[in-house]
N, CA, C and O of each residue as an XYZ file, in Angstrom:
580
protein
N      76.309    136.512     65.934
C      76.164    137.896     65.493
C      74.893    138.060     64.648
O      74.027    138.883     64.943
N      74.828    137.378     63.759
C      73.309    137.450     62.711
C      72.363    137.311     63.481
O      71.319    137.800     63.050
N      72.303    136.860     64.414
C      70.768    136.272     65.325
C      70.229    137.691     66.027
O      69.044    138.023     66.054
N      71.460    138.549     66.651
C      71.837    139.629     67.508
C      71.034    140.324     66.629
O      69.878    140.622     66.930
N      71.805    140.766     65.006
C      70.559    141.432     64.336
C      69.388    141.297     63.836
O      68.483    142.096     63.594
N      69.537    139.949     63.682
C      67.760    139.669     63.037
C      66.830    139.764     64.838
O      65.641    139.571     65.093
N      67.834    140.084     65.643
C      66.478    140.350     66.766
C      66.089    142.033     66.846
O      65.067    142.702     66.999
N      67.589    142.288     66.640
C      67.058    144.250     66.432
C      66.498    144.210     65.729
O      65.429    144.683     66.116
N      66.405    143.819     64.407
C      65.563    144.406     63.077
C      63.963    143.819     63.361
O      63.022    144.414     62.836
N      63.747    142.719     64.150
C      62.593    142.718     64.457
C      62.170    143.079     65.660
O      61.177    142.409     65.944
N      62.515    143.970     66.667
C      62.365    144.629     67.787
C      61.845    146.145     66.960
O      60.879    146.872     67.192
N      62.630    146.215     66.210
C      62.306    147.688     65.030
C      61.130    147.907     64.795
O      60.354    148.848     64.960
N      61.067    146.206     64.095
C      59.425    146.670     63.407
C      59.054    146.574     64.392
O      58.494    147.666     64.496
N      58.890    146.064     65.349
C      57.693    145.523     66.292
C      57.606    147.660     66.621
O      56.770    148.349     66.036
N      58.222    148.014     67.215
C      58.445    149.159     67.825
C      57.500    150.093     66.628
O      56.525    150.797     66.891
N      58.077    149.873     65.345
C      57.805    150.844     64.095
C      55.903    150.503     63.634
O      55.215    151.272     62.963
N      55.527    149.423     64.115
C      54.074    148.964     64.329
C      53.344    150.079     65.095
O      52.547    150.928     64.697
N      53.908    149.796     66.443
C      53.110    150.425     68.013
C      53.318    151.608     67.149
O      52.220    151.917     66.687
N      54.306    152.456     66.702
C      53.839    153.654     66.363
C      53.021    153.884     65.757
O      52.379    154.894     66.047
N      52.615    153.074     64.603
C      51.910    153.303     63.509
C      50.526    152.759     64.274
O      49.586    152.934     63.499
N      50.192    152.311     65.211
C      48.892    151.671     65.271
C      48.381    152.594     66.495
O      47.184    152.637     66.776
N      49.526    153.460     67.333
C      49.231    154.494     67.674
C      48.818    155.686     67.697
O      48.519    156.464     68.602
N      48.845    155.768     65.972
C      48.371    156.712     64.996
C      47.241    156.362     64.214
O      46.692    157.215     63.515
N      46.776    155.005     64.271
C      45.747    155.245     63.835
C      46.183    154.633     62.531
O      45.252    154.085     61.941
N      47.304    154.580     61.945
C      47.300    154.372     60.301
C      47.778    152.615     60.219
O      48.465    152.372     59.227
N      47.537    151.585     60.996
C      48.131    150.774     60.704
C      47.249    149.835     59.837
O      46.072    149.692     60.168
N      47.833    149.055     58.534
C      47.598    148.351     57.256
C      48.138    146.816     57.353
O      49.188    146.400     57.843
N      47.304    146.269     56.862
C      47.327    145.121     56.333
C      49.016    144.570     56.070
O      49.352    145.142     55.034
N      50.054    143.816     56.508
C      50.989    143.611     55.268
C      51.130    142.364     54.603
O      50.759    141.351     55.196
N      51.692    142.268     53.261
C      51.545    140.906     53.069
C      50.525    140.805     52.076
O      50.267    141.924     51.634
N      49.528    139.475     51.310
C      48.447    139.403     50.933
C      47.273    138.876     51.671
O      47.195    137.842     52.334
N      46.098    140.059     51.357
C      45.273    139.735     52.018
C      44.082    138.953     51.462
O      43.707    139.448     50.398
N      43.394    137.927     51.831
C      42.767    136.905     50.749
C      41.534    137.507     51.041
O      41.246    137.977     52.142
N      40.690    137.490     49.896
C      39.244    138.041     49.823
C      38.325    137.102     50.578
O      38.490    135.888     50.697
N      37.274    137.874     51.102
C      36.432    136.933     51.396
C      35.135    137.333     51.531
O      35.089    138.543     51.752
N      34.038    136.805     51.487
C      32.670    137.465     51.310
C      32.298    138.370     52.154
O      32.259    138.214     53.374
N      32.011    139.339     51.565
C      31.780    140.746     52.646
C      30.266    140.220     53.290
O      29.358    139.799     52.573
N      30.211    140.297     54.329
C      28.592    140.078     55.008
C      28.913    141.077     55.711
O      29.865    141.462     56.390
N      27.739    141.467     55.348
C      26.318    143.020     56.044
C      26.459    142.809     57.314
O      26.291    141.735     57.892
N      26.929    144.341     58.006
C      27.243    144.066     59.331
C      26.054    144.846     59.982
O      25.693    145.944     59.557
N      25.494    144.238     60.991
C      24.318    145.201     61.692
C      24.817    146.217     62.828
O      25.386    145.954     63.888
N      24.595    146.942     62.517
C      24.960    148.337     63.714
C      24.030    148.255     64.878
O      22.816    148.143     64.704
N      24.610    148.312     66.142
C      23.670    148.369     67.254
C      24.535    149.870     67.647
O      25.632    150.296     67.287
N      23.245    150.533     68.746
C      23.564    151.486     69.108
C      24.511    151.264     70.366
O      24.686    150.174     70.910
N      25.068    152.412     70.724
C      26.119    152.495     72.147
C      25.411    152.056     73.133
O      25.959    151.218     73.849
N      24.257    152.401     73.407
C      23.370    151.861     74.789
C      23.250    150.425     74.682
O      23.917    149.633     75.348
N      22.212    150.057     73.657
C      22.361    147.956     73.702
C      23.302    147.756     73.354
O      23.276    146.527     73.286
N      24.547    148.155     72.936
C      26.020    147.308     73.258
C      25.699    147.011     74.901
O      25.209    145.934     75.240
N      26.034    148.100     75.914
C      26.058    148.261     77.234
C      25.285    147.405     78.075
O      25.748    146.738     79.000
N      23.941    147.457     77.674
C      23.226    146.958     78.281
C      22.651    145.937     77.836
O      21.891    146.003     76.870
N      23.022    144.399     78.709
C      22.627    143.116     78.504
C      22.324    142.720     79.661
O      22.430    143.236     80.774
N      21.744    141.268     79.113
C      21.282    140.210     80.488
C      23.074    139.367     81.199
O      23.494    139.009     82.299
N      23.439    139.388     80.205
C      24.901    138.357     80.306
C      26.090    139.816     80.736
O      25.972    141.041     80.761
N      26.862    139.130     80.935
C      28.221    140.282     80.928
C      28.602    140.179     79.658
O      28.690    139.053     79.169
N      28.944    141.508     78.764
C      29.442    141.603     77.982
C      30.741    142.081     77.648
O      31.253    142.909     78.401
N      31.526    141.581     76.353
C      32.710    142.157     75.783
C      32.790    142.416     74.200
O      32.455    141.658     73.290
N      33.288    143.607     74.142
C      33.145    144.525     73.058
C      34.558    144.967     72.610
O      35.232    145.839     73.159
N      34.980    144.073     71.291
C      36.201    144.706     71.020
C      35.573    145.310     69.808
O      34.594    145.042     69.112
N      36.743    146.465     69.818
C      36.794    147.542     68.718
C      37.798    147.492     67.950
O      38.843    147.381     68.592
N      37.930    147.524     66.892
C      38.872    146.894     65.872
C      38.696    147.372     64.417
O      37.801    148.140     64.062
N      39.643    146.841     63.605
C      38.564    147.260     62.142
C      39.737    145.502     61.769
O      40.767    145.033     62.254
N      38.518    144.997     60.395
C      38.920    143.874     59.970
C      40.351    143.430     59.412
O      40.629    142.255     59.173
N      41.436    144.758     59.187
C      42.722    144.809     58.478
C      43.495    145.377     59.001
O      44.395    145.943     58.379
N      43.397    145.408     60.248
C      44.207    145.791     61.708
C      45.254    143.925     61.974
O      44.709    142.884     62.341
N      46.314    144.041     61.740
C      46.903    142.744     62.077
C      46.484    142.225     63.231
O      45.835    141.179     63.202
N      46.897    143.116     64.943
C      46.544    142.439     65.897
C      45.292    141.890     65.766
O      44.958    140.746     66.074
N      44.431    143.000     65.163
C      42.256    142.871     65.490
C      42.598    141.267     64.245
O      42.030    140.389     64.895
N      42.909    140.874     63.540
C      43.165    139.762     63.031
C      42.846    138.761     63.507
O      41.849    138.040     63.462
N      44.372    138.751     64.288
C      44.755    137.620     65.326
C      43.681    137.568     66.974
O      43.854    136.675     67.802
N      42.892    138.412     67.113
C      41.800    138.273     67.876
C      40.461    137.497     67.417
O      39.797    136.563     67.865
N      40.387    138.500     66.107
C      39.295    137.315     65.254
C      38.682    136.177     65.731
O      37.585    136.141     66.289
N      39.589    135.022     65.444
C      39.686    133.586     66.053
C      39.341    133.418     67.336
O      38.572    132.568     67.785
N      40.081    134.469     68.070
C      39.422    133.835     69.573
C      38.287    134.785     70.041
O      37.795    134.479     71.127
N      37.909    135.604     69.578
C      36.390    136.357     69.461
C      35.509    135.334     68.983
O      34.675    135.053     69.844
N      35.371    134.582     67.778
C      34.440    133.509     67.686
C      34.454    132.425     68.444
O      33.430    131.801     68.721
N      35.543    132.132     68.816
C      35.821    130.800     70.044
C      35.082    131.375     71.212
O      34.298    130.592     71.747
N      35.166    132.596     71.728
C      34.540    132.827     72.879
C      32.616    133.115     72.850
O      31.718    133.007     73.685
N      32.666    133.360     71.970
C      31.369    133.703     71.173
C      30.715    132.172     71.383
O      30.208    131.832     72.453
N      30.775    131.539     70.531
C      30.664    130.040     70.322
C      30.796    129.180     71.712
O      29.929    128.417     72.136
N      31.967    129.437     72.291
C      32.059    128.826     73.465
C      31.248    129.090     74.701
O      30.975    128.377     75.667
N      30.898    130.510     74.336
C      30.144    130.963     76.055
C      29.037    131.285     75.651
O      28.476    131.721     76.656
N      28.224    131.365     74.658
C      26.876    131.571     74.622
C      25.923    131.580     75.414
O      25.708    130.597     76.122
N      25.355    132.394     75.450
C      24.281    131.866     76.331
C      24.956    132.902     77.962
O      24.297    133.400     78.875
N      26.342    132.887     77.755
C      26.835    133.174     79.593
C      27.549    134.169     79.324
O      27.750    134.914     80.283
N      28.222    134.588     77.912
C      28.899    136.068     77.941
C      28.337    136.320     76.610
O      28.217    135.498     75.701
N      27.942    137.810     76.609
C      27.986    138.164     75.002
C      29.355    139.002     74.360
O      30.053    139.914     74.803
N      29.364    138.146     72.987
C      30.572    138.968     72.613
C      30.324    139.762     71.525
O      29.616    139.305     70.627
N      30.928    141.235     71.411
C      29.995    141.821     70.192
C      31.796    142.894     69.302
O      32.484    143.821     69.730
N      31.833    142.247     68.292
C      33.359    143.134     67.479
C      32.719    144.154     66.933
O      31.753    143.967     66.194
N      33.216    145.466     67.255
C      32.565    146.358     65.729
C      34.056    147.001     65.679
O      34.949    147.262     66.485
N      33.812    147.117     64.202
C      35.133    148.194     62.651
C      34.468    149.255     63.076
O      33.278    149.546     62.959
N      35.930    150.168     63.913
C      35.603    151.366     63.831
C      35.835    151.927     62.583
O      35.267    152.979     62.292
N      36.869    151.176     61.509
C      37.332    151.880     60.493
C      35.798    152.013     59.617
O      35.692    152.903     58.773
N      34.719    151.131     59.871
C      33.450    150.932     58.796
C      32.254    151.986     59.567
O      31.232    152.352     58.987
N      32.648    152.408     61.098
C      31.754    152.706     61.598
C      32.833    153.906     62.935
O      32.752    153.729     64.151
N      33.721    155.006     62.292
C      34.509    155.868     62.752
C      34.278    156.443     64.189
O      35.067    156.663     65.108
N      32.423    156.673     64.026
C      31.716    157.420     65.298
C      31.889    156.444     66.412
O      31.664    156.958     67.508
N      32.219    155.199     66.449
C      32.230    154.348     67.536
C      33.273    154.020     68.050
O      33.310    152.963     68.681
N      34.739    155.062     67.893
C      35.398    155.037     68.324
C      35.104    156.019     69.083
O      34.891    155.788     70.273
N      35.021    157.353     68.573
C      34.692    158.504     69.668
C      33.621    158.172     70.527
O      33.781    158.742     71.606
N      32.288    157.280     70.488
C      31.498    157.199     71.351
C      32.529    156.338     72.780
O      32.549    156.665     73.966
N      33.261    155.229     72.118
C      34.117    154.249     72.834
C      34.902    155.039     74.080
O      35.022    154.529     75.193
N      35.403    156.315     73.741
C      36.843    156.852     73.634
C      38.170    155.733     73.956
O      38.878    155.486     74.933
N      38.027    155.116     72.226
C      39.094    154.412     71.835
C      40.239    155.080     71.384
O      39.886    155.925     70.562
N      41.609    155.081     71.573
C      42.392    155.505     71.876
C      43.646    154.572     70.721
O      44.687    155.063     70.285
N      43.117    153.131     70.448
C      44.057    152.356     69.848
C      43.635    151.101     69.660
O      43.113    150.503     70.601
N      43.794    150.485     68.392
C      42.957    149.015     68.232
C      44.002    148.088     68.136
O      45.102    148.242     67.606
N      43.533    147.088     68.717
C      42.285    146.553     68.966
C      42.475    146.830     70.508
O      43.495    146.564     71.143
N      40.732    147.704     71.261
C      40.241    147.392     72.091
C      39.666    146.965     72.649
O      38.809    146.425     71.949
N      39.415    146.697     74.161
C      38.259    145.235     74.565
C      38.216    145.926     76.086
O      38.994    146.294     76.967
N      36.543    145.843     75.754
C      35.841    146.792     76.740
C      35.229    145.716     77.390
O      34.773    144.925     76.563
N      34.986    145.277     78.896
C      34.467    144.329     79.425
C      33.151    145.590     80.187
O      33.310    146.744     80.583
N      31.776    144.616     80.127
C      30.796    145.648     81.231
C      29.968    144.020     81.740
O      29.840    142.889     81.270
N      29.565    144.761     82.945
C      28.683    143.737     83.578
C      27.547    144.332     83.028
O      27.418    145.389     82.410
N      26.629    143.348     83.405
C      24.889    143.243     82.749
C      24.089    144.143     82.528
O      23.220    144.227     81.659
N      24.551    145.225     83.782
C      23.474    146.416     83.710
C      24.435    147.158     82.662
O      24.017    148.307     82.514
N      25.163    147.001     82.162
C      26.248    147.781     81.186
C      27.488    149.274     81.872
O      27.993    150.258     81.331
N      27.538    148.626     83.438
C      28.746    149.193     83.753
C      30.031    149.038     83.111
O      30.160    147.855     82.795
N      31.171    149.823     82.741
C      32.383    149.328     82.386
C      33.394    149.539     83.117
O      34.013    150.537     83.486
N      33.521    147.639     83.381
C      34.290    147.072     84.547
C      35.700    147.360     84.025
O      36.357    148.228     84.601
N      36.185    146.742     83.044
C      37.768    146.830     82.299
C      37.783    147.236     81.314
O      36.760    147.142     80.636
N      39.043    147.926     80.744
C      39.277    148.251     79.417
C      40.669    147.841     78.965
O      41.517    148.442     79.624
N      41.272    146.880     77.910
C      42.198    146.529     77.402
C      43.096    147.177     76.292
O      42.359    148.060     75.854
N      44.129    147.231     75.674
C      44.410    147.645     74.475
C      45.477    146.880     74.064
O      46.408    146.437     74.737
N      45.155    146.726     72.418
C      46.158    145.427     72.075
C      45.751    144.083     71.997
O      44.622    143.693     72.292
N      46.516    143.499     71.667
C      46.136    141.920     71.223
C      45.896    141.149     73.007
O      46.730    141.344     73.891
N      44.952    140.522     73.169
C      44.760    139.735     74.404
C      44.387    138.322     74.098
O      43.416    138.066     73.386
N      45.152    137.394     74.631
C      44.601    136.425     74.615
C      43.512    135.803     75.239
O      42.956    136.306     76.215
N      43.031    134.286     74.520
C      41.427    133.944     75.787
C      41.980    133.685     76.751
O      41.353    133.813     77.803
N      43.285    133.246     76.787
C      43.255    132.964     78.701
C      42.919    134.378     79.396
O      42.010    134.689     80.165
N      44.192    135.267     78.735
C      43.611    136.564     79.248
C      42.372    137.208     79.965
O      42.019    137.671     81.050
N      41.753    136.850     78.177
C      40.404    137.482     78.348
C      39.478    136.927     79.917
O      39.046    137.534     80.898
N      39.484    135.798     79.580
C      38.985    134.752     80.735
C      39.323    135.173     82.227
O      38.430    135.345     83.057
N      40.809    135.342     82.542
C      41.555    135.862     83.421
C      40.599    136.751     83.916
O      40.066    136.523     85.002
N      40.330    137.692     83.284
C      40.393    139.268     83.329
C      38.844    139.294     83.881
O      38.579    140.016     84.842
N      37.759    138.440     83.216
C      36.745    138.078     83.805
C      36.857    137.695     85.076
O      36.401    138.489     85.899
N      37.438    136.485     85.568
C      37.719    135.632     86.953
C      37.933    137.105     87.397
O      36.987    137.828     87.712
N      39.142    137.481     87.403
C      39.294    139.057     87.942
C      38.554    139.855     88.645
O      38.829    140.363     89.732
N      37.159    140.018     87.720
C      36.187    140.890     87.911
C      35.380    140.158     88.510
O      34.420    140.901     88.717
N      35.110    139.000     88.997
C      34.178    138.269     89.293
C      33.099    137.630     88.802
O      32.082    137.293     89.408
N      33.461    137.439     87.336
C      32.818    136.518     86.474
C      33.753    135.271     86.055
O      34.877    135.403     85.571
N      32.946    133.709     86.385
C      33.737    133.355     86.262
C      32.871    132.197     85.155
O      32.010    131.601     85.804
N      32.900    131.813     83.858
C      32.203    131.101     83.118
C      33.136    129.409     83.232
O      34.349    129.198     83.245
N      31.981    128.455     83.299
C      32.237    127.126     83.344
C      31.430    126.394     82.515
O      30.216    126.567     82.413
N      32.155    125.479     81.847
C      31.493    125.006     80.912
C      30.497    123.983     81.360
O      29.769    123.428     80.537
């Protein structure tokens, strides 16, 4: 019986989240540990788009739980594919207009474009790298190390 409810009560929140991150208002919970703010450079909507590599562009802001848990594998893919995908995060919460340029709808999003800066896929929500990777193979990019 206890298990029965500790799965509703966390089906709740999970549910009571999507609303809130559907709105736009979702927060940090818990403590959040400080860490050195570094100066973020703004690129415009066009050189996001347009690269030599295929690019992916999540939209997020830094105290978004899911955009969090992407974090990590945004630098893994970053780090890992250099050179063969570019990966570029921008805070809409630091930089608002780049959601409406996006038409982002809900964070964290992840915008895939090929080179000339077509946009091939659009995601919403937490994705994993297999995913992400997937979703490339998908489209017909397929990176090898």
């Amino acid at each position: 019986m206890k298990s029965r409810i500790s799965c509703f009560i966390k089906a709740a929140g999970v549910v009571f989240l999507m609303i809130l991150m559907s709105q736009g208002n979702v927060y940090a919970l818990g403590k959040v540990g400080k860490k050195k703010q570094e100066k973020k450079q703004t690129i415009s909507t066009q050189e996001v788009r347009q690269a030599a590599i295929p690019r992916l562009v999540d939209l997020g802001a830094e105290k978004c739980i899911p955009c969090k848990m992407m974090a990590p594998i945004l630098e893994e893919l970053k780090a890992e594919y250099q050179g063969k995908m570019d990966v570029i995060f921008i805070d809409v919460w630091q930089e608002p207009k780049k959601s409406r340029e996006y038409g982002v709808r809900m964070i964290p999003t992840q915008i895939f474009y090929a080179p000339e800066g077509k946009e091939l896929s659009r995601h919403q929500g937490f994705i994993s790298k297999e995913d992400i990777l997937a979703t490339w193979k998908k489209l017909g990019y397929e990176f090898v190390d």
